[in-house]
C-alpha positions as CSV (number, residue, x, y, z in Angstrom):
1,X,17.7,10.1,18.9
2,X,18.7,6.9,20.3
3,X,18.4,3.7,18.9
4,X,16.6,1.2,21.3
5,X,17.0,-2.5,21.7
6,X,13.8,-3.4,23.1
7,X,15.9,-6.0,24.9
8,X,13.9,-8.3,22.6
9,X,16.8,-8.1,19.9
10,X,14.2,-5.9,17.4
11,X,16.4,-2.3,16.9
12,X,13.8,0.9,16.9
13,X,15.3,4.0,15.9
14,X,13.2,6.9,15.8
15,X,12.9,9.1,13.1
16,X,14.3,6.5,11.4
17,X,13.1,2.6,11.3
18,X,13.1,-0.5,12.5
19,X,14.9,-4.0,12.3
20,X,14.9,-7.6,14.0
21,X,16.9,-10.7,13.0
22,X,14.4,-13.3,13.1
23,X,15.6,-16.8,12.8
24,X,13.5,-20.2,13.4
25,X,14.6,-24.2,14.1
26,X,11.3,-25.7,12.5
27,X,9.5,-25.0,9.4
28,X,6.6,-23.3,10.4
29,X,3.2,-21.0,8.9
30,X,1.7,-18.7,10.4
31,X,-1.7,-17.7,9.5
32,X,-3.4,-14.6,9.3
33,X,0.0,-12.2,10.1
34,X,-1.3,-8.4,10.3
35,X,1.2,-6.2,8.2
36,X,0.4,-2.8,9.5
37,X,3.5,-0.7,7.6
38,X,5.5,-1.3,4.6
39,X,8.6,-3.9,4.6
40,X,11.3,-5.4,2.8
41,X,12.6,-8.8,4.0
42,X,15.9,-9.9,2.7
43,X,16.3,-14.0,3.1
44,X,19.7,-15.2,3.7
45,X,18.7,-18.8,4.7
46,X,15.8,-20.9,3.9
47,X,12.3,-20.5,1.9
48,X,9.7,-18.3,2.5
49,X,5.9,-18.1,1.1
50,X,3.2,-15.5,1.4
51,X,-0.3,-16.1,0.1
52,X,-3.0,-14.0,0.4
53,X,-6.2,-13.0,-1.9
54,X,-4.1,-11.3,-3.8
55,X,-2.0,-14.3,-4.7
56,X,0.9,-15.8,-3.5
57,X,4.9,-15.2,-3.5
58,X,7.8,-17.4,-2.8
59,X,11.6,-16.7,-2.3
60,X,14.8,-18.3,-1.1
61,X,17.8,-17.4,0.5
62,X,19.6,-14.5,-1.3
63,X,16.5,-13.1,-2.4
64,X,14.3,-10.5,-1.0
65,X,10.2,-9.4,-0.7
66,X,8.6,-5.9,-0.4
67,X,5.7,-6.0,1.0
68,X,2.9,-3.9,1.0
69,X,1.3,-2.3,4.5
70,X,-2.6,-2.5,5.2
71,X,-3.0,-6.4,4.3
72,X,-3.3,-9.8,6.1
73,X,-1.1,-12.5,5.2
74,X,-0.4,-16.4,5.4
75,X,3.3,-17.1,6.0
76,X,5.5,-19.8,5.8
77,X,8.8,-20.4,6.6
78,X,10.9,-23.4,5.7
79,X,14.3,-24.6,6.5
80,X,17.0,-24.6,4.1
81,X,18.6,-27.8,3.1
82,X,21.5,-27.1,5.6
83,X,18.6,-26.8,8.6
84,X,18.7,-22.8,8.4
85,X,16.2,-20.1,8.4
86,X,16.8,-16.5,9.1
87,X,16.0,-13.2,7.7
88,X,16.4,-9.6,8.0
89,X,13.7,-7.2,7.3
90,X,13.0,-3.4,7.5
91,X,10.6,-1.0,8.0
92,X,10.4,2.9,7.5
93,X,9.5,4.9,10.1
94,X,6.2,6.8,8.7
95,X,8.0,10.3,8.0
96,X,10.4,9.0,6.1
97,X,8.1,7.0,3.8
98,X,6.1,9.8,3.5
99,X,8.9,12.4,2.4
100,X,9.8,9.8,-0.4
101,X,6.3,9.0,-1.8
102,X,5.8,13.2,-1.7
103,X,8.2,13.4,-3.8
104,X,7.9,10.2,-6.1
105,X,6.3,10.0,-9.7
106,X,4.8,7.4,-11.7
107,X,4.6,3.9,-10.9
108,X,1.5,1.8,-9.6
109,X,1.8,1.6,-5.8
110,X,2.5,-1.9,-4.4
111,X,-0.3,-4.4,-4.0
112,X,0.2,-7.5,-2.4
113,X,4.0,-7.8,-2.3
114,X,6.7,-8.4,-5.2
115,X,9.7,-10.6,-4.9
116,X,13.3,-9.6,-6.4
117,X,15.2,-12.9,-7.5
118,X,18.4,-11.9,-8.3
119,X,19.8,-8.8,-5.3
120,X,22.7,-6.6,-7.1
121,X,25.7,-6.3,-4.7
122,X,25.2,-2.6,-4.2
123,X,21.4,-3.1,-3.5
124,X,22.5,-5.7,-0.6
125,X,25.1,-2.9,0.3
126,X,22.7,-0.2,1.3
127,X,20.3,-2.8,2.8
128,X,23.3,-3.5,5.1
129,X,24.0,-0.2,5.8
130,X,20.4,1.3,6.2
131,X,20.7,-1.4,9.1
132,X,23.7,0.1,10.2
133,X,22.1,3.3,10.5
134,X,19.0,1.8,13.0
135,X,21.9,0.0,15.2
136,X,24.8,2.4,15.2
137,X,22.9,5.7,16.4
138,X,25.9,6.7,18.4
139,X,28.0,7.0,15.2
140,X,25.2,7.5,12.6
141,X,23.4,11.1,12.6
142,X,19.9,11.3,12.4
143,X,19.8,12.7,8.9
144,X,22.4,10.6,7.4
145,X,20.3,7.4,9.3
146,X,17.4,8.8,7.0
147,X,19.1,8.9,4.4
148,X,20.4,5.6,4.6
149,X,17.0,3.9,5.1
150,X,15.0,6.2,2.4
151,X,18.0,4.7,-0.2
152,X,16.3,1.6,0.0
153,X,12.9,3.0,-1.5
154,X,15.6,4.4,-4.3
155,X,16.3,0.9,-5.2
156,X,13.0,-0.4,-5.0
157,X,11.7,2.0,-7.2
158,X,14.5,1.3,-9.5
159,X,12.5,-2.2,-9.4
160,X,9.5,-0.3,-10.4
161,X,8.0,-1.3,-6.8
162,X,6.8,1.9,-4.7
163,X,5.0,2.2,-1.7
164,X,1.0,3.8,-1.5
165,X,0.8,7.6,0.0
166,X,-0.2,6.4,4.4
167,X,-3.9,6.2,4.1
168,X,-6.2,7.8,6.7
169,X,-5.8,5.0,9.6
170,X,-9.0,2.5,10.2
171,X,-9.9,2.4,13.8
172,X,-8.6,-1.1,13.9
173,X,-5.1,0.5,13.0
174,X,-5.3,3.4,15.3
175,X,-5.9,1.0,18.1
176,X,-3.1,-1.4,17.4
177,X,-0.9,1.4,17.0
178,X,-1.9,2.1,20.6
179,X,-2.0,-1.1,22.0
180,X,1.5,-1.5,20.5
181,X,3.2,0.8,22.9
182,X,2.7,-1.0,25.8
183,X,1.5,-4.6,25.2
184,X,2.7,-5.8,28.5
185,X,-0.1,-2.7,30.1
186,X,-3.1,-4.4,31.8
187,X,-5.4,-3.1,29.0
188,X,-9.1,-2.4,28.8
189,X,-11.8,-1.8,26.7
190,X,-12.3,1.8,28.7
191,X,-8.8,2.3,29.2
192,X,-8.3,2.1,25.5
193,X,-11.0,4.2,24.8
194,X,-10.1,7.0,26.8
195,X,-6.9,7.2,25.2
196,X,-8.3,7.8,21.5
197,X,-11.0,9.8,22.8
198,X,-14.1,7.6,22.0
199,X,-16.5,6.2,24.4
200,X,-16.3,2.8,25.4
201,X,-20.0,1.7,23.7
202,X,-18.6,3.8,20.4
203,X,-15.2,1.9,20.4
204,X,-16.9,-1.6,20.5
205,X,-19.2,-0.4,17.9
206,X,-17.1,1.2,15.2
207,X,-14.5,-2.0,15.8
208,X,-18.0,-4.6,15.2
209,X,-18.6,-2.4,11.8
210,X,-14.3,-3.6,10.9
211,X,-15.2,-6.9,11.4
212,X,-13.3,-7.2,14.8
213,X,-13.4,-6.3,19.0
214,X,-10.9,-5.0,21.2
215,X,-10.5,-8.4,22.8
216,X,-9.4,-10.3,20.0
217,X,-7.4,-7.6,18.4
218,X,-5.6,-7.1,21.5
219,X,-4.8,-11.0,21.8
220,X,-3.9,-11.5,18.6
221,X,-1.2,-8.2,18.4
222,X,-0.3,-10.1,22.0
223,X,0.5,-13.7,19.9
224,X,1.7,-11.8,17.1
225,X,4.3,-9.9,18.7
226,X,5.5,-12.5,21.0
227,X,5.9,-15.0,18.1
228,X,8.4,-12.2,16.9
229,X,10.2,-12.4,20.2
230,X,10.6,-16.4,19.7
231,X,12.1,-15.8,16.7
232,X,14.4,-12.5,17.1
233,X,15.7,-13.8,20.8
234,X,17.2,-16.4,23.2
235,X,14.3,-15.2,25.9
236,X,12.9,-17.8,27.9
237,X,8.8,-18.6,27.2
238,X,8.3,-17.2,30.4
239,X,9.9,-14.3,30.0
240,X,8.2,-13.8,26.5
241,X,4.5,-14.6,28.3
242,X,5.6,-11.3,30.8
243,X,6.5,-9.0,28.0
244,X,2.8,-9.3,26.1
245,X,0.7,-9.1,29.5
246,X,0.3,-13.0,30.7
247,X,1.8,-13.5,34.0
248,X,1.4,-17.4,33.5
249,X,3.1,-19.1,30.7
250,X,1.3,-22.0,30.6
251,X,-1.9,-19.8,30.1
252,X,0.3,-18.1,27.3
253,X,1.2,-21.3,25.9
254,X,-2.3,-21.7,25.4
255,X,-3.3,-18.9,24.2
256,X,-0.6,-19.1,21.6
257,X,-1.4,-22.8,20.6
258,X,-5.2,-21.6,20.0
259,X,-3.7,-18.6,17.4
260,X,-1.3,-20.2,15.9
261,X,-1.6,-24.0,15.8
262,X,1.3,-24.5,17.7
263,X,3.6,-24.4,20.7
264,X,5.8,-21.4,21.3
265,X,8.3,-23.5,21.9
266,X,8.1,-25.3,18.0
267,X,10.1,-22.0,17.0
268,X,13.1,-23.0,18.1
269,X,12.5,-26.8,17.1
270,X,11.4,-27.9,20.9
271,X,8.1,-29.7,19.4
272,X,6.7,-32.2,21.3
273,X,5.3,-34.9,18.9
274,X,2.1,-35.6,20.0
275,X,-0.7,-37.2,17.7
276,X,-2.7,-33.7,18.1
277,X,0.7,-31.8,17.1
278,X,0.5,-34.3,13.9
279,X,-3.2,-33.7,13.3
280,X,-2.8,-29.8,13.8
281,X,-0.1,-30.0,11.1
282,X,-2.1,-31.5,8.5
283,X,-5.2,-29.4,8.9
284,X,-2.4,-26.3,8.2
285,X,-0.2,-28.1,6.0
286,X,1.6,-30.9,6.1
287,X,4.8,-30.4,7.9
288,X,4.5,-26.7,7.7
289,X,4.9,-25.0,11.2
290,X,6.7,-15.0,10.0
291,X,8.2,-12.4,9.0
């Protein structure tokens, strides 16, 4: 197995997991962020705040999140006093969580998300080198890379924080896990159907009884995934637009301004100031512009 950089800077290793750098020029929030899959997020510049129905969670640089998969979140990022913001975060390839949760005792599972204040230099150690172990697949075998990754559910667990057993997928789920091989495809509603074995009229219907559609699932995993390209990359807008399906990037622009409230371009602290910019920003917060 062969670690892959999308040539979007976000490292997928097989088997194993998956890692991005993600690093802004503007605090930012993002509303309404899908977190399919359990993650850990390690700050090393900035603030960062999650809210959700389940509550709310802050940290700051040097501190660290787990996160719990299946939920919808409200993210904000802010600058550190310095003009900083990036973070590192991690996610399990299925498999392995799913060897470790066989195996684990006691412990609630995870709801929401739990922060841990104060990271013990050997916790930060393996976190550095269970990245390793998604970059370097070259000198990193496959069963020492799991290893290396699954050593980080040691530690959380040593934080009493423990993932839930993979629940049977929603629909909604099973779609995006689809649609997320391939987000640049020109996807339809029948395309998408055949693939999961449904009829067209039985995909729109089971996705009305979730509370969603194949239209704005599919833009908003679109938006969502190139707002993770903005962050983790130099990439030009243009190039970003290609990579989720829009040959224009002004209709990307758009598209992304009507999801998210902004510009793609406020990422990386291009902002415009425009009395509409100002008005967005109060109707989300002032002066508050994911993972």
């Amino acid at each position: 197995m062969n670690a892959k950089l999308d040539d979007q800077g976000i490292l997928v290793r097989p088997g194993v997991g998956i890692t991005a750098r993600v690093a802004q020029r503007s605090d930012l929030r993002f509303s309404r962020i899908v977190i399919d899959r359990p993650a850990l997020i390690v700050l090393r510049h900035g603030t960062k705040t999650l809210q959700s129905a389940r509550g709310q969670w802050s940290i700051r640089g040097g501190e660290a999140i787990a996160i719990a998969g299946g939920q919808t979140l409200d993210v904000t990022n802010r600058l550190s006093d310095r003009g900083l913001y990036e973070a590192r975060w991690l996610i399990w390839d299925p498999p392995v969580m799913e060897r470790f949760e066989r195996d684990a005792s006691g412990g609630r599972p995870l709801a929401g998300a739990a922060v841990l204040k104060r990271l013990d230099a050997h916790f930060t150690a393996a976190f550095d080198r269970a990245i390793e172990a998604i970059r370097d697949a070259r000198s990193i075998p496959g069963n020492v890379a799991e290893h290396r990754v699954a050593e980080m559910l040691v530690w959380l667990s040593l934080h009493r924080i423990r993932f839930a057993a993979a629940d049977t997928p929603t629909l909604a789920m099973q779609l995006r896990r689809l649609l997320e091989t391939g987000l640049s495809e020109p996807w339809t509603t029948a395309l998408a159907a055949k693939h999961l074995g449904l009829s067209e009229a039985t995909l729109r219907r089971r996705l009305a009884a979730e509370g969603t559609s194949f239209g704005d699932l599919l833009t908003d995993m679109r938006m969502s995934y190139a707002m993770l390209l903005l962050q983790s990359t130099e990439h030009a807008v243009n190039r970003i637009a290609l990579e989720v399906g829009y040959e224009s990037a002004s209709r990307f622009a758009i598209r992304f301004r009507e999801r998210f409230g902004f510009a793609p371009t406020a990422i990386r602290g291009h902002a415009r100031h425009r009395p509409a910019d100002d008005e967005m920003r109060v109707r989300n917060g002032a002066d508050i512009n994911a993972l």
